[in-house]
C-alpha angles and dihedrals in degrees: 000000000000109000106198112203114188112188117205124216138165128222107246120212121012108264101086114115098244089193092051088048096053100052093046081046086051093046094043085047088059101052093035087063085045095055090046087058086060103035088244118139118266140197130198122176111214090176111142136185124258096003128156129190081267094057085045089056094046090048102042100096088051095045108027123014087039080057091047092207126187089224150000143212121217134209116162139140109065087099095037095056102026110025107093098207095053096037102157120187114245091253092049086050096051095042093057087039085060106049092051079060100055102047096055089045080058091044094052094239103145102229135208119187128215125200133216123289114221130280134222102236089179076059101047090042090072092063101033141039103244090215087080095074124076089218130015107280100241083049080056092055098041081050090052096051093056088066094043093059087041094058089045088058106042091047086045088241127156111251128210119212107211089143090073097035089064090050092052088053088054096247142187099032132149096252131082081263095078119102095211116076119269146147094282105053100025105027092233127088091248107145095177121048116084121244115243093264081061095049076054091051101052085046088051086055094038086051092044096054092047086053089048100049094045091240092125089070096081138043122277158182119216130179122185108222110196157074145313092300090051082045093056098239106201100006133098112277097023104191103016148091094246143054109039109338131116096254093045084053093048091046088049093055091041102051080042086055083062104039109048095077089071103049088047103093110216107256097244092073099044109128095003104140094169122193102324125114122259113263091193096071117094118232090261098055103261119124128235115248108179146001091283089055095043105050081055095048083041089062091042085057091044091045093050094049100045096051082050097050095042126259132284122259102231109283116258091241089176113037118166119206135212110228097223101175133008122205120179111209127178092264106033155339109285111193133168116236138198123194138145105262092173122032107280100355113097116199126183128231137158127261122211116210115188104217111257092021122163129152083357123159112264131208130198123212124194121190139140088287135011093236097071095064089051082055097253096116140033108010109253099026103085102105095144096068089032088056095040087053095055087051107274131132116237139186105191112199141176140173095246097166097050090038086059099049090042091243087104112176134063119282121198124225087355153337092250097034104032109165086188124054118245107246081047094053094047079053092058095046094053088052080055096047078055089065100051097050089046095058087055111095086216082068132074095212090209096065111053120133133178131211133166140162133253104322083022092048079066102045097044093050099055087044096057100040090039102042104051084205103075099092094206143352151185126201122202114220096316085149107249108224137010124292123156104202095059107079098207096057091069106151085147084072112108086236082063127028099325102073116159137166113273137309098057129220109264106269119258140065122339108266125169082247087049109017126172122266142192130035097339105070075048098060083046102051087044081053094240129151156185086258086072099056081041095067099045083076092071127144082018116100121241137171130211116209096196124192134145096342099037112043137178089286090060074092092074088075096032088065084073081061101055085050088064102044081054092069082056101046092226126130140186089044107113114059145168135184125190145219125163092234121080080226119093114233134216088257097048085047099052083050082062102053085043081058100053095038088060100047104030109027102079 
């Protein structure tokens, strides 16, 4: 069942920009009732600026029950106790307390409370006068966490103590140390918003109740209802679910929780290098020892394959497009492109453009033809619009003509001359669709990513491991490496890595009476392998979405991978899930757009 969990949380001092924060709410309403669509987490910050327990009541139809959600988190008082414009008295704070308490119970929202972290009174004290207030401020919010624990008990309603688990952590404090916000490690006399190491603290607590009540099991919907300190005052994306928040943190956890399984490899195949060769010795024998030696040995690989497969044209750094059609749909733009992707040949595609978008993450996706991604063609294999709904920028494209005359890739200069072959040169022209998306301001050039299926998977993996650019990438069921007695992973074909001057060999496996041709029994007979394009993607992350043509045993090369990944230091970096149909479902995708929401989405 989808279990939907808004947290509350108020803004706490005034300088929050209230009109930021409501487009970022509006967009983060739109992909939270997405994901629900599709029984995926999400997380939506309600935090707002100035806001009491009072403002929260008065807030709480617009915010929360319009939401209806299944549960709420609640973080309330620091206005109530130290803002000198909201001071409310202990009863009047109970009392409001109360009643948000009561209306969800009648609504049927399951509710936590959280109570207030600590605040710096050396670091108030620089910007009031502390004889304003009837009790020190850090005396008001012990005080008010005292009620708070009080209403907890009395509701019969969980209680997280983030106040202690700042004290154990020795905050506030007035070094850089401190959690809370200061002089030291801000640079502003702040005393009561918490660093972003303590926006990571309260999510770690968030994340651990949910673990020890068995709630992260299920998918779920979570929106933080509170103040300044829900809305992330002083820290990057203030207001949001992303950037350094604690409900960015805490959707971070949680889409990790998911994840990890996938980028864990079974035991049974751990170390297990198989028959391939080994990538990490150099050309003269010698080994590589460490990342200086590898990124040298990693140019020697690139440099091979690409003067087997035929050199590049120059890239197209600066492509301009036609916009040919524009479609507004609830989530995004849709419009359909035409640009030149390799010099003199033009395709069409289809851009997605979230509403609202600027420096957003971006994903290319390759198949036989730019409409299924957009979900006008094979179910499950429209991650173009699914991305796009869930706010990222995508550019869907396909090799229609080709894919009509059964000749289906890219050939350069010409079908019946390529210099390139033809899985290299779809490679190329995706580094050049990069460009294009990284000139445009609704793009953060750094996080784009690329995935496909089947023919895609192909594509998208030589363009990843081929073109450094590409930040991230998952590949469904391409298969990864060559094997001859599996149909589908057909790189001997003359659309792939077995071009050869017309007529073509008839299509199907290698036989003695139709044996392959080209560069690929080459690349055989020299002992290379897909293994070797795989870890040039190192330290950059990639997930394979393995079916019918990738199992379980597609970890023994990527354990070259994760080799390379160790020059580097870095972990969690080399994944696989895995179904037993060469389709994607709709679980292995949403593994995909999990992916991409981790490594790309700040």
């Amino acid at each position: 069942m989808h279990f939907k969990i808004i947290v509350a949380w108020i803004f706490f001092f005034a300088g929050g920009n209230a009109a930021f924060a409501s487009a970022k709410l509006a967009k983060d309403s739109i992909q939270r009732e997405t994901t629900a669509k599709e029984a995926s987490w999400s997380i939506l910050n309600k935090g707002a600026g100035s806001n009491n327990s009072m403002d929260l009541l008065a807030r709480l139809d617009r915010d929360v029950l319009s939401e209806n959600p299944d549960m709420v988190f609640i973080m309330v008082g620091m206005h109530d106790m130290i803002n000198l414009h909201k001071f409310l008295d202990y009863g009047t704070f109970r009392k409001s307390y109360q009643k948000l308490i009561t209306r969800l119970k009648n609504a049927g929202i399951e509710t936590v409370l959280l109570n207030l972290t600590p605040v710096d009174t050396n670091a108030i004290s620089s910007r009031y006068e502390l004889s304003f207030f009837d009790a020190p401020p850090l005396t008001k919010i012990r005080t008010a966490n005292d009620i708070i624990a009080d209403l907890a008990r009395q509701n019969g309603l969980p209680l997280i103590d983030l106040y202690q688990k700042f004290i154990e952590r020795e905050s506030p404090n007035p070094g850089k140390s401190s959690l809370i916000m200061n002089v030291a490690n801000s640079g502003i006399p702040d005393g009561v918003h918490p660093t972003s190491a303590g926006n990571r603290l309260i999510a770690e607590q968030i994340f651990n109740f949910l673990v020890a009540t068995g709630k992260i099991a299920n998918k779920k919907c979570l929106v933080f209802f509170g103040d300044s300190i829900t809305f992330g005052q002083g820290v990057e994306g203030s207001g949001t679910s992303q950037g350094q928040t604690f409900p960015a943190y805490l959707k971070k956890m949680i889409q990790w929780d998911e994840l990890a399984p996938y980028f864990s490899i079974p035991y049974e195949y751990e170390e297990l290098e198989g028959d391939f060769s080994d990538p990490f010795v150099f050309n003269d024998g010698s080994s590589v020892e460490d990342l200086a030696d590898w990124k040298e040995r990693r140019k020697e690989i690139r440099d091979k394959w690409h003067g087997m497969m035929g050199k590049w044209p120059a890239m197209i750094t600066n492509p301009t497009f036609e916009v040919l059609e524009t479609e507004n749909t609830e989530d995004y733009v849709q419009r359909k492109v035409r640009f030149e992707w390799v010099p003199g040949q033009l395709t069409e595609g289809y851009l997605l453009l979230p509403y609202g978008a600027k420096n957003n993450p971006a994903v290319v996706t390759v198949y036989y033809e730019p409409e299924t991604a957009i979900g006008k063609g094979k179910p499950n294999r429209d991650f173009a619009a699914q991305l796009a709904k869930r706010g990222f920028v995508t550019l869907s494209l396909g090799t229609t003509e080709t894919t009509e005359n059964e000749t289906y890739s890219l050939y350069y200069p010409h079908i019946d001359s390529a210099s390139v072959q033809p899985l290299s040169l779809l490679a190329y022209a995706a580094g050049n669709a990069w460009h294009l998306l990284a000139q445009m301001p609704e793009v953060d050039e750094k996080r784009i990513g690329i995935t496909g299926h089947s023919y895609g998977g192909k594509w998208a993996m030589f363009a990843s491991c081929l073109f450094e650019n590409f930040a991230a990438a998952a590949w469904s069921d391409p298969g990864i490496v060559f094997e001859e007695d599996k149909p589908s992973v057909n790189y001997w074909e003359p659309w792939y890595l077995g071009y050869h001057p017309k007529p073509w060999r008839e299509r199907g496996l290698p036989t003695e009476e139709n044996p392959a041709r080209g560069l690929y029994p080459k690349l055989l007979e020299a002992d290379m392998n897909l293994h070797e394009l795989h870890v040039l993607m190192a330290p950059r992350p990639f997930l394979v979405s393995g079916g019918s043509e990738d199992p379980e045993n597609r970890w023994v090369p990527l354990n070259y991978s994760l080799r390379a990944n160790g020059f580097y230091e870095t972990e969690n970096r080399v994944g696989m899930s895995n179904r037993p149909t060469h389709g994607p479902t709709p679980e292995s995708n949403e593994i995909i757009y999990s992916f991409f929401e981790y490594y790309l989405v700040p």
